[in-house]
Biopython code that builds the backbone (N, CA, C, O; Angstrom):
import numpy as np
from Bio.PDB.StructureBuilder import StructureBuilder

atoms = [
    (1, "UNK", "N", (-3.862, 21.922, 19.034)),
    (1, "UNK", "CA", (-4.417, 20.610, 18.806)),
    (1, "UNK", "C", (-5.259, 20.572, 17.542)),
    (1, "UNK", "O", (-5.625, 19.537, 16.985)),
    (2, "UNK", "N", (-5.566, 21.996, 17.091)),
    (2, "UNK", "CA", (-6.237, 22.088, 15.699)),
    (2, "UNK", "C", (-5.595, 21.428, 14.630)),
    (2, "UNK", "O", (-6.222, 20.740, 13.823)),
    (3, "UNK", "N", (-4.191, 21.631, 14.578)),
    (3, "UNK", "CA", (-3.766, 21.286, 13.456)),
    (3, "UNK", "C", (-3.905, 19.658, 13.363)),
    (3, "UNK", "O", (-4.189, 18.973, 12.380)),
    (4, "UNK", "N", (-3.594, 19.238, 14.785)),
    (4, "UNK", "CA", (-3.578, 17.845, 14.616)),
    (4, "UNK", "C", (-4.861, 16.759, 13.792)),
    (4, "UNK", "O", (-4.702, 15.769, 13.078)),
    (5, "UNK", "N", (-5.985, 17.379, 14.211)),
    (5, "UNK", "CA", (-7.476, 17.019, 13.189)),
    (5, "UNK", "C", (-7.321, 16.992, 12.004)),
    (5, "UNK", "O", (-7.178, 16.107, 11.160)),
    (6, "UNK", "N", (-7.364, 18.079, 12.010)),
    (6, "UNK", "CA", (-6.747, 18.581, 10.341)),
    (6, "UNK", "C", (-6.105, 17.726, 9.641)),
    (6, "UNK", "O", (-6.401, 17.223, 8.557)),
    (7, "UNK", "N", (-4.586, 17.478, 10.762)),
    (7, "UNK", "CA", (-3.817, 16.735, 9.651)),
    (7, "UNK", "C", (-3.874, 15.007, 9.789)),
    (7, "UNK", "O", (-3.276, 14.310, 8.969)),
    (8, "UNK", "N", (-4.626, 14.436, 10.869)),
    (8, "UNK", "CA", (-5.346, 13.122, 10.238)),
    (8, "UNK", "C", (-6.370, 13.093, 9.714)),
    (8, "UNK", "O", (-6.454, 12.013, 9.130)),
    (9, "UNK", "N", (-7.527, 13.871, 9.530)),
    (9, "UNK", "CA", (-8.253, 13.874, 8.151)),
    (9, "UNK", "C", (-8.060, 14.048, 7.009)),
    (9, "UNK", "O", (-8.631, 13.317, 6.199)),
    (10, "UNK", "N", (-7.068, 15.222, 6.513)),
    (10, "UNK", "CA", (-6.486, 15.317, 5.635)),
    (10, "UNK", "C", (-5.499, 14.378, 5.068)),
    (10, "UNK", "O", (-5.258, 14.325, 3.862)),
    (11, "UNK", "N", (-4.821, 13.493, 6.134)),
    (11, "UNK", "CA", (-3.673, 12.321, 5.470)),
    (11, "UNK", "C", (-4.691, 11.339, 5.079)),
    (11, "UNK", "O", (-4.586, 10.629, 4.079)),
    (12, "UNK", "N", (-5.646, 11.320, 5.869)),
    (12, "UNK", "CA", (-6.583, 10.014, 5.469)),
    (12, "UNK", "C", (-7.000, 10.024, 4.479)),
    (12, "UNK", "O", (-6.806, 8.971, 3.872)),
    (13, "UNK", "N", (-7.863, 11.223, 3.633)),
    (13, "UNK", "CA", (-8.551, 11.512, 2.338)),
    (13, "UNK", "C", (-7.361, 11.337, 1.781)),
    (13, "UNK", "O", (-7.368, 10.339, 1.060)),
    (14, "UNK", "N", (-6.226, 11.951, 1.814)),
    (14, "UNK", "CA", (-5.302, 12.095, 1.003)),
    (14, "UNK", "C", (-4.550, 10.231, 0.747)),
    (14, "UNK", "O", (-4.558, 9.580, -0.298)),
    (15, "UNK", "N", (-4.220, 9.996, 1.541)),
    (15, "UNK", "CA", (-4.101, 8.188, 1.472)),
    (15, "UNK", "C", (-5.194, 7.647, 0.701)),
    (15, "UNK", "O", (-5.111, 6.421, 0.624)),
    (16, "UNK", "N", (-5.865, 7.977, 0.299)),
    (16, "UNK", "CA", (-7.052, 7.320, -0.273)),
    (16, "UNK", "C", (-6.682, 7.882, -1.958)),
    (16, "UNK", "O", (-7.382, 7.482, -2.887)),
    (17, "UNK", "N", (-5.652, 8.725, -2.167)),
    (17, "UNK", "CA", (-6.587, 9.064, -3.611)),
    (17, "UNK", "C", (-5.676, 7.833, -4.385)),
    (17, "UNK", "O", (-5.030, 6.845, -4.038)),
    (18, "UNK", "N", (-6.109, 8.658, -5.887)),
    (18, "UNK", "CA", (-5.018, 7.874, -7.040)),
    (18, "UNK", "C", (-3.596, 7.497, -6.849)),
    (18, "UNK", "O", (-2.914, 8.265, -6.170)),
    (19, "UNK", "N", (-3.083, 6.510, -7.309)),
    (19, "UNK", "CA", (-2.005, 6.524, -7.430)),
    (19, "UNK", "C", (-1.100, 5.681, -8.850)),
    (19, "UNK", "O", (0.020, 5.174, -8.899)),
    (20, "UNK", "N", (-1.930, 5.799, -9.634)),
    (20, "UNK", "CA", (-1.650, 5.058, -11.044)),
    (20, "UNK", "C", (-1.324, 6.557, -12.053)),
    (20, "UNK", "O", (-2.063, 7.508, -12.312)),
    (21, "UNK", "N", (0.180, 6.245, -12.478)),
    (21, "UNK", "CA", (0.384, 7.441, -13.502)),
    (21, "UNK", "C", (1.091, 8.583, -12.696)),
    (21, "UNK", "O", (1.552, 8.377, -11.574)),
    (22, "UNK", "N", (1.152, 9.742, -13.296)),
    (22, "UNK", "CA", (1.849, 10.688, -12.340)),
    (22, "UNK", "C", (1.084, 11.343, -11.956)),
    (22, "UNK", "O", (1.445, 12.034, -11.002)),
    (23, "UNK", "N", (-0.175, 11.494, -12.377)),
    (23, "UNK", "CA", (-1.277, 12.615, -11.705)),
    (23, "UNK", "C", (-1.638, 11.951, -10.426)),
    (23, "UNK", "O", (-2.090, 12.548, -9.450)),
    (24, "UNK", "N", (-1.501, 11.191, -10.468)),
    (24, "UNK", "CA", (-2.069, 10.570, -8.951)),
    (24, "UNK", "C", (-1.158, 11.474, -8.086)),
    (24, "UNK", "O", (-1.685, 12.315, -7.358)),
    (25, "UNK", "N", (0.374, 11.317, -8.142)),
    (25, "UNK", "CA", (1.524, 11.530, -7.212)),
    (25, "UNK", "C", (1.403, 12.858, -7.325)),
    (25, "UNK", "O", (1.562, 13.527, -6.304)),
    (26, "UNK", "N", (1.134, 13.442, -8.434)),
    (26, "UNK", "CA", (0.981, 15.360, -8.899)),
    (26, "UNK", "C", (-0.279, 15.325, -7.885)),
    (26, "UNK", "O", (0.288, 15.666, -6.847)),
    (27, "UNK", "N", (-1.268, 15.180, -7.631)),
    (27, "UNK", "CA", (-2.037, 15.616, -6.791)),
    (27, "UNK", "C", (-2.074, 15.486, -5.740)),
    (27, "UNK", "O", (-2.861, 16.202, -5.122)),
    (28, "UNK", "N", (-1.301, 14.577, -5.050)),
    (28, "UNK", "CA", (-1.125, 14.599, -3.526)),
    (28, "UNK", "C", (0.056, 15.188, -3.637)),
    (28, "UNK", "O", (0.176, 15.923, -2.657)),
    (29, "UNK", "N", (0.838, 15.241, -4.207)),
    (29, "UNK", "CA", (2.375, 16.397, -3.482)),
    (29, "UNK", "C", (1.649, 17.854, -3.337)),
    (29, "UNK", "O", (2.080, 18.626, -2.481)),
    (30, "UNK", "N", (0.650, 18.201, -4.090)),
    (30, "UNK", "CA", (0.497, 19.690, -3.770)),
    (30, "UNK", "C", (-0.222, 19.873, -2.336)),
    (30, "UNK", "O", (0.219, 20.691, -1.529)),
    (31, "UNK", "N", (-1.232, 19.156, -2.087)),
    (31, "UNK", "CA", (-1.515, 19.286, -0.459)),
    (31, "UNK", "C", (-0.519, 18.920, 0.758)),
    (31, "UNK", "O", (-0.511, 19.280, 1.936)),
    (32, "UNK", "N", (0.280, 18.104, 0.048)),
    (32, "UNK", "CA", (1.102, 17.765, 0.723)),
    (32, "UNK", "C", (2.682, 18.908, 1.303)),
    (32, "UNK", "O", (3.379, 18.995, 2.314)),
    (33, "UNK", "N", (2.609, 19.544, 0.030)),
    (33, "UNK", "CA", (3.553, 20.704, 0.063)),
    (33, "UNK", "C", (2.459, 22.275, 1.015)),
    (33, "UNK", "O", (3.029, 23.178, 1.627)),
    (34, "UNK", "N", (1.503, 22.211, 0.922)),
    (34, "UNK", "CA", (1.253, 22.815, 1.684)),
    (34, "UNK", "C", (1.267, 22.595, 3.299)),
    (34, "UNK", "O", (1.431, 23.541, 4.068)),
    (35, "UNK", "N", (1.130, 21.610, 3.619)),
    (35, "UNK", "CA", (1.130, 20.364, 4.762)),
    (35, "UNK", "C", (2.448, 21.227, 5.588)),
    (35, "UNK", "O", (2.553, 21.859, 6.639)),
    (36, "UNK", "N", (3.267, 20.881, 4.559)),
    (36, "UNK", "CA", (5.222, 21.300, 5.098)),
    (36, "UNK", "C", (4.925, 22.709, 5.623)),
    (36, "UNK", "O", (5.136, 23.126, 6.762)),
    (37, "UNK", "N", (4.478, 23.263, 4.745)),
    (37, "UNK", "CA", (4.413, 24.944, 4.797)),
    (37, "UNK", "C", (3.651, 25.027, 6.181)),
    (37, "UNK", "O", (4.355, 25.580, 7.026)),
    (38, "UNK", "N", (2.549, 24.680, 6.600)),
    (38, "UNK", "CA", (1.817, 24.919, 7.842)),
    (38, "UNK", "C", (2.683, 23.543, 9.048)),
    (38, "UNK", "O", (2.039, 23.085, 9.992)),
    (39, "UNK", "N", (3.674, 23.235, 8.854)),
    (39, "UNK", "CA", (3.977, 22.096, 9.758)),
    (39, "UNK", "C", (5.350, 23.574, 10.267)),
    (39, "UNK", "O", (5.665, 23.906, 11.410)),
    (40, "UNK", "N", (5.718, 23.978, 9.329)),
    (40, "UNK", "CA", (7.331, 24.712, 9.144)),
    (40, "UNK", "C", (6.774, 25.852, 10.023)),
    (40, "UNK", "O", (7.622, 26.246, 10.824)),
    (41, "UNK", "N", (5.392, 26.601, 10.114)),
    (41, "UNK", "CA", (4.990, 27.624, 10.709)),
    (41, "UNK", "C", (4.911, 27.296, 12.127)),
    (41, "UNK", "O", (5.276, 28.033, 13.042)),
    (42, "UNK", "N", (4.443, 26.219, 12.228)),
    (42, "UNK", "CA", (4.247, 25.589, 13.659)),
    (42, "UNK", "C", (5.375, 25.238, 14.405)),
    (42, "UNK", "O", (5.425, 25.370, 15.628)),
    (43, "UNK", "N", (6.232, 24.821, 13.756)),
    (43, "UNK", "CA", (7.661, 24.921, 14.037)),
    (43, "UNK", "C", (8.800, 26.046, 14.548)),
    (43, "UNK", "O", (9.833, 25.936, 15.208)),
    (44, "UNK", "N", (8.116, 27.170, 13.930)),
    (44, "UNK", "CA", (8.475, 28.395, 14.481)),
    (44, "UNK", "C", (8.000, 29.058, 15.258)),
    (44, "UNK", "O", (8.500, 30.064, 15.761)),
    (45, "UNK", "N", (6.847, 28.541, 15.495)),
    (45, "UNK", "CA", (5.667, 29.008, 16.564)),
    (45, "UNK", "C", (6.277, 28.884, 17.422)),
    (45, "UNK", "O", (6.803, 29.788, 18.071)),
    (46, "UNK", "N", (6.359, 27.392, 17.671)),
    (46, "UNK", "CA", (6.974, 26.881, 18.662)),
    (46, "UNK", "C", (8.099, 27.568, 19.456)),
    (46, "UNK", "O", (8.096, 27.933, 20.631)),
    (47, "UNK", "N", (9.268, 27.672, 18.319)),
    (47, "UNK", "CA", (10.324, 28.208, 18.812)),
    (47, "UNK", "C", (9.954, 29.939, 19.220)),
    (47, "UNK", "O", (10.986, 30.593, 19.369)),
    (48, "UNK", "N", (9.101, 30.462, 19.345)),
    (48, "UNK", "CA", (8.641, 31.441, 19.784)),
    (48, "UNK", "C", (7.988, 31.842, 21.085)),
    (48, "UNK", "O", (7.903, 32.815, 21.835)),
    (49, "UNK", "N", (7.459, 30.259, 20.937)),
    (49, "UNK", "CA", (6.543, 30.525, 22.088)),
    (49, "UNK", "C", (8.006, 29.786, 23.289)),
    (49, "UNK", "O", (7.507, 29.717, 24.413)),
    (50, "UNK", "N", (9.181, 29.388, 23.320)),
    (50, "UNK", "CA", (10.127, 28.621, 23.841)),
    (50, "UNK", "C", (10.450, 30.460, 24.434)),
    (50, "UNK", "O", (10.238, 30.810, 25.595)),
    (51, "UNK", "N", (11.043, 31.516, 23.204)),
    (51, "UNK", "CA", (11.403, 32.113, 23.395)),
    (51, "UNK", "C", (10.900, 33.094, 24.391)),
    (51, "UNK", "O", (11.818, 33.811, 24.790)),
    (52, "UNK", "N", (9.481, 33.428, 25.050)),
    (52, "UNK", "CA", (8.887, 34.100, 25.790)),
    (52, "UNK", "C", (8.207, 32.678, 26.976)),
    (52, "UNK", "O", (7.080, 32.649, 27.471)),
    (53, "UNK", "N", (8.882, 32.052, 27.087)),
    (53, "UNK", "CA", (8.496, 30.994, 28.089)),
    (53, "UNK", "C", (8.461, 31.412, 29.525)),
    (53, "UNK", "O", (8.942, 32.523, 29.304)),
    (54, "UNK", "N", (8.276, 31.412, 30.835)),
    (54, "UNK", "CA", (8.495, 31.766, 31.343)),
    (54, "UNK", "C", (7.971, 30.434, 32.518)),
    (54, "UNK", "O", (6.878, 29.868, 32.502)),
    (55, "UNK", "N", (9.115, 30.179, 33.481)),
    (55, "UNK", "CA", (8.652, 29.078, 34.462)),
    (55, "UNK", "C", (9.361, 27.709, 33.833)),
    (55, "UNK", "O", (9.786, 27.599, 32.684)),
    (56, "UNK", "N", (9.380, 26.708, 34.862)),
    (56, "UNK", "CA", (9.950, 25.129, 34.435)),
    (56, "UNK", "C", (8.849, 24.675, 33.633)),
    (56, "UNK", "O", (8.999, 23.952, 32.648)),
    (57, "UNK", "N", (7.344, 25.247, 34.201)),
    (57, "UNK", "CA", (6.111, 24.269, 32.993)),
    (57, "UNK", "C", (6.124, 24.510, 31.910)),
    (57, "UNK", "O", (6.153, 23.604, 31.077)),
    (58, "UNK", "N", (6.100, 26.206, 31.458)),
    (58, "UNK", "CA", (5.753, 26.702, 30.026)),
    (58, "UNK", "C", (6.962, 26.061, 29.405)),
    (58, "UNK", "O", (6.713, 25.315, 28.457)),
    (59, "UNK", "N", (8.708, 26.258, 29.883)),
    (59, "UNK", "CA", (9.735, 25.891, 29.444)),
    (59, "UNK", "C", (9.548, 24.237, 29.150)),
    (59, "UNK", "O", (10.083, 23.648, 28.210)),
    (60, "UNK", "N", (8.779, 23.699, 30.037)),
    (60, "UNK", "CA", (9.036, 21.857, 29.502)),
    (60, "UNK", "C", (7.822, 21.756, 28.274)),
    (60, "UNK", "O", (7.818, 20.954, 27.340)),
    (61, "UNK", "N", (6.955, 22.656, 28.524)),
    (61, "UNK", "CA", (5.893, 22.578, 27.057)),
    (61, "UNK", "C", (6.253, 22.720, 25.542)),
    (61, "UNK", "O", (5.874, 22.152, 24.517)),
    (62, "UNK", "N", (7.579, 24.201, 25.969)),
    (62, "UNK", "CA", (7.929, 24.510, 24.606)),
    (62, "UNK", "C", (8.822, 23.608, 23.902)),
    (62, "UNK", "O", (9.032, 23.509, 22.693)),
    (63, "UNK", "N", (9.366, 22.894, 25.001)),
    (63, "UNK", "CA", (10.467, 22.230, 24.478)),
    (63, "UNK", "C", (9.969, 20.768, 23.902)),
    (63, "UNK", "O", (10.683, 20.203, 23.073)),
    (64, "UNK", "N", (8.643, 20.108, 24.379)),
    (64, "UNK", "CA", (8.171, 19.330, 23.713)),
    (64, "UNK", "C", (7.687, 19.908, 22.759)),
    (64, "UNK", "O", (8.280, 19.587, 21.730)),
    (65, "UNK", "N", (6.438, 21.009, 22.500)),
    (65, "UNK", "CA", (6.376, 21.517, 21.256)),
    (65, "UNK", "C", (7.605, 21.876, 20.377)),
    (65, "UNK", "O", (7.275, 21.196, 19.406)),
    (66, "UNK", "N", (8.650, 22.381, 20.043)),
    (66, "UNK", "CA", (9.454, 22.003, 18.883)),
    (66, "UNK", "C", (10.045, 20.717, 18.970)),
    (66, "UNK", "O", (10.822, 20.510, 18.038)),
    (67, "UNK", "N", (9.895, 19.446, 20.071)),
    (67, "UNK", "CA", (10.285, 18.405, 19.146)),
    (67, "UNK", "C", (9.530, 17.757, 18.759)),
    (67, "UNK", "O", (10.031, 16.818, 18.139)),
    (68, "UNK", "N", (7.776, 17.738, 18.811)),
    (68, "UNK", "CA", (7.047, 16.790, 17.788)),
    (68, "UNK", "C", (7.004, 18.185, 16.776)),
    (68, "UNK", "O", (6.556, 17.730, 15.723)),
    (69, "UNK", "N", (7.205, 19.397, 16.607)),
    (69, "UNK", "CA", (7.282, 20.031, 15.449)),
    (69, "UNK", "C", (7.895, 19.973, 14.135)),
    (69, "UNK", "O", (7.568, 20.264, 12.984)),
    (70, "UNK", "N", (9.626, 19.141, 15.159)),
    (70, "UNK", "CA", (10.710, 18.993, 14.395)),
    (70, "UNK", "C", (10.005, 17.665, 13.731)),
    (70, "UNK", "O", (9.949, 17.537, 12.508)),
    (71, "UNK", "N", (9.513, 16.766, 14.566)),
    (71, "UNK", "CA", (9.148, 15.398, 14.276)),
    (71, "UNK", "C", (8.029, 15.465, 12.746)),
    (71, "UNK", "O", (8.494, 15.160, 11.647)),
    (72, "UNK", "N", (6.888, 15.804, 12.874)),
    (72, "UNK", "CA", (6.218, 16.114, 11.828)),
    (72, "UNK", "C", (6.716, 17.077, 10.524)),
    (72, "UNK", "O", (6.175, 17.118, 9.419)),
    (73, "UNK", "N", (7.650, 17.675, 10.878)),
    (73, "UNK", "CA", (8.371, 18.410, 9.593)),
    (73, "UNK", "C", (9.065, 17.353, 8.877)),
    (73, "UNK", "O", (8.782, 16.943, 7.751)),
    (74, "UNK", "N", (10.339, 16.805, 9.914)),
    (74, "UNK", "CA", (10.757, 15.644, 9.236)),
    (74, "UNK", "C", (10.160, 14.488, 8.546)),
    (74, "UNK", "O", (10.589, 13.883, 7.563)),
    (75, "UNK", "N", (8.844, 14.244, 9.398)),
    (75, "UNK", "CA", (8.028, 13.185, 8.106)),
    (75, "UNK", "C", (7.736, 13.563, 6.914)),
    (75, "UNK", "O", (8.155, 12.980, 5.913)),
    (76, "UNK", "N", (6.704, 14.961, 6.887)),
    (76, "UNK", "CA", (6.686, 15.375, 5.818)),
    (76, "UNK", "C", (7.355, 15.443, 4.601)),
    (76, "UNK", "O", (6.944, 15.202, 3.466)),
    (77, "UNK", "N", (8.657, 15.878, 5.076)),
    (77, "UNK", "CA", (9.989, 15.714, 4.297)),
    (77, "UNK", "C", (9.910, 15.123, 3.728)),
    (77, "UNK", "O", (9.651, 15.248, 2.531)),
    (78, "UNK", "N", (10.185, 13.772, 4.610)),
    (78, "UNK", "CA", (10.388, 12.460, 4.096)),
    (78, "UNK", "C", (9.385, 11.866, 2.603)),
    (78, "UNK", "O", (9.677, 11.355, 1.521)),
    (79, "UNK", "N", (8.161, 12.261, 3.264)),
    (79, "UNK", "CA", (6.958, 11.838, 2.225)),
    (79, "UNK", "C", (7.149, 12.580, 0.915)),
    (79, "UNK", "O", (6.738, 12.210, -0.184)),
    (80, "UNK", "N", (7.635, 13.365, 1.113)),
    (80, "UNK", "CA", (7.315, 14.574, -0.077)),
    (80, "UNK", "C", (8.616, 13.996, -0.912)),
    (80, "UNK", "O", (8.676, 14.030, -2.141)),
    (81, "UNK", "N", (9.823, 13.367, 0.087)),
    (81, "UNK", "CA", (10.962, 13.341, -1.005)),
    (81, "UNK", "C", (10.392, 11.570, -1.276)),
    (81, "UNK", "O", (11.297, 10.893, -1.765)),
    (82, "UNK", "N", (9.682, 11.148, -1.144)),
    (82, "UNK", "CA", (9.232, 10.147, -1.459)),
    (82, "UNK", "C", (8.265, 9.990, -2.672)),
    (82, "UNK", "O", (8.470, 9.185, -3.581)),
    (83, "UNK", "N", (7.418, 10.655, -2.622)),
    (83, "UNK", "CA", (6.582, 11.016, -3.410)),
    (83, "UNK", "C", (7.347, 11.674, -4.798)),
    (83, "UNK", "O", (7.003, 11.214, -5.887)),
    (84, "UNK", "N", (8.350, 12.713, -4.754)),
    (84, "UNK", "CA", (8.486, 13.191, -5.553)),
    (84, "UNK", "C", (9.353, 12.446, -6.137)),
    (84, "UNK", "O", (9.631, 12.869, -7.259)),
    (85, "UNK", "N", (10.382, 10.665, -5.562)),
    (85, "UNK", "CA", (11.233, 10.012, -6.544)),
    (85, "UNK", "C", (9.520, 8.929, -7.146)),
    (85, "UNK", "O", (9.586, 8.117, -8.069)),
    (86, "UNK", "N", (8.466, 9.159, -6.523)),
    (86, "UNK", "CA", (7.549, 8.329, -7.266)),
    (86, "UNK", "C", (7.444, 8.884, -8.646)),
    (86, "UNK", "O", (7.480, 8.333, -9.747)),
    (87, "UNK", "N", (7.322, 9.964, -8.329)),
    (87, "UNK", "CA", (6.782, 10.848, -9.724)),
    (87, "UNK", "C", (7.648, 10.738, -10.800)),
    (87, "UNK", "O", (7.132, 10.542, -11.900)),
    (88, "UNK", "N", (9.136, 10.840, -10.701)),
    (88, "UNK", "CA", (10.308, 10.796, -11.385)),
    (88, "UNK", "C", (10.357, 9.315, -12.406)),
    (88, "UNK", "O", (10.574, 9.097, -13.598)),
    (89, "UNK", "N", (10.065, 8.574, -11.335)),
    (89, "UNK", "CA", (9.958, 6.882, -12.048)),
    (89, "UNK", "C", (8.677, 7.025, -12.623)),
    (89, "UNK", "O", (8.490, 6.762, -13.811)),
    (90, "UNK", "N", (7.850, 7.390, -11.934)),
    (90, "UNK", "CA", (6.051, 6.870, -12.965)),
    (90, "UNK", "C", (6.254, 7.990, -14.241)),
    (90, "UNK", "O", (5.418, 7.757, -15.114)),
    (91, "UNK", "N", (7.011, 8.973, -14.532)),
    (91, "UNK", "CA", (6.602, 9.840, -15.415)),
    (91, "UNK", "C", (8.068, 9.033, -16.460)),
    (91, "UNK", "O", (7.924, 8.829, -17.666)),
    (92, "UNK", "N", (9.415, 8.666, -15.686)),
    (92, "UNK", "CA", (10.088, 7.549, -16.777)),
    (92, "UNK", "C", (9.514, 6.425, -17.381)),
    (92, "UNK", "O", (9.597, 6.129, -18.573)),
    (93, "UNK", "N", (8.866, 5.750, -16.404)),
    (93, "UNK", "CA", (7.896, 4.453, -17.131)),
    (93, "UNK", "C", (7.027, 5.183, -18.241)),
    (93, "UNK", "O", (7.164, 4.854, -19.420)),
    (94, "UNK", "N", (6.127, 6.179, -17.862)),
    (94, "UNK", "CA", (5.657, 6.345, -18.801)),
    (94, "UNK", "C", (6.244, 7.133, -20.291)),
    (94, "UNK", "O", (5.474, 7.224, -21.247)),
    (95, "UNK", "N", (7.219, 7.507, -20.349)),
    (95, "UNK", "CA", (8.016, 8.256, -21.015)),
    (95, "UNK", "C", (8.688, 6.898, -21.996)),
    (95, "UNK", "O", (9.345, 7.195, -22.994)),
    (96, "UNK", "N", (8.438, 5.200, -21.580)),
    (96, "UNK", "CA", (9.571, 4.590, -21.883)),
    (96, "UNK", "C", (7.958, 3.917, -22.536)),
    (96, "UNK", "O", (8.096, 3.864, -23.758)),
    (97, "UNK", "N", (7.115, 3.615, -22.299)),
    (97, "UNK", "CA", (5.901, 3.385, -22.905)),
    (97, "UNK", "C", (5.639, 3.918, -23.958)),
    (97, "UNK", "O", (5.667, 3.323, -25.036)),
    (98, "UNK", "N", (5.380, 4.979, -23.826)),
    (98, "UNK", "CA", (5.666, 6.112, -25.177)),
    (98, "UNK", "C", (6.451, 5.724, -26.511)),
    (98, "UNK", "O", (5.988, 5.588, -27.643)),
    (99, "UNK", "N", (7.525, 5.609, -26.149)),
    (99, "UNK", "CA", (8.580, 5.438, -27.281)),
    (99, "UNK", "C", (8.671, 3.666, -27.454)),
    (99, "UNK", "O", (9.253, 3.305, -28.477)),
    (100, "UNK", "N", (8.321, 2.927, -26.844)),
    (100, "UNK", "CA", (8.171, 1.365, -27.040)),
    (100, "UNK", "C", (6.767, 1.324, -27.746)),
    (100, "UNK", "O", (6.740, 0.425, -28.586)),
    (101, "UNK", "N", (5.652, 1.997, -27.660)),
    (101, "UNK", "CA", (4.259, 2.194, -28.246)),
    (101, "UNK", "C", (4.407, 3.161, -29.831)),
    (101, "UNK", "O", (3.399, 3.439, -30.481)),
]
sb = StructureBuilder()
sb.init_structure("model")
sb.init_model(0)
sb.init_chain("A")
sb.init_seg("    ")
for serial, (resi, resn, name, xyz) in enumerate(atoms, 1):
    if name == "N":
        sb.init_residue(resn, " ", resi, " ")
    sb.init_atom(name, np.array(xyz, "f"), 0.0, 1.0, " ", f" {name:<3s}", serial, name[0])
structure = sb.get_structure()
């Protein structure tokens, strides 16, 4: 349940920062790429802790733990491949500024 704190305080600060230019998007993909990395561990946790389960309870626990594991990996994903077509366009706009300036 630790991680879960973590990761609505952390989305919250992080929802809050810049987002004008590409440094804005450059600075939230890197917490954000770490985010994946500790979501992807938990994910395997999971499937670990499935693997030494023992009983119908521990077995119905593990099996909800890897699917909000799967669930939060996949957002992440999502954000990160989101974020990173932001970056692609804000660093073309600005690239097209450049040469019109």
């Amino acid at each position: 349940m630790a991680w879960w704190n973590g990761w609505l305080d952390g989305s919250r600060r992080r929802s809050r920062g810049a987002h004008s230019g590409t440094g804005g998007v450059q600075s939230q993909l890197e917490p954000l790429l770490d985010e994946l990395e500790e979501a992807r561990r938990d994910w395997k946790n999971a499937h670990r802790h499935f693997e030494h389960a023992v009983g119908k309870d521990q077995i119905d626990y593990a099996i909800f733990a890897i699917e909000a594991a799967e669930k939060r990996y996949e957002m992440l994903l999502r954000r990160a491949k989101a974020m990173s077509l932001q970056s692609g366009l804000a660093m073309r706009a600005q690239k097209r500024d450049e040469e019109a300036g």
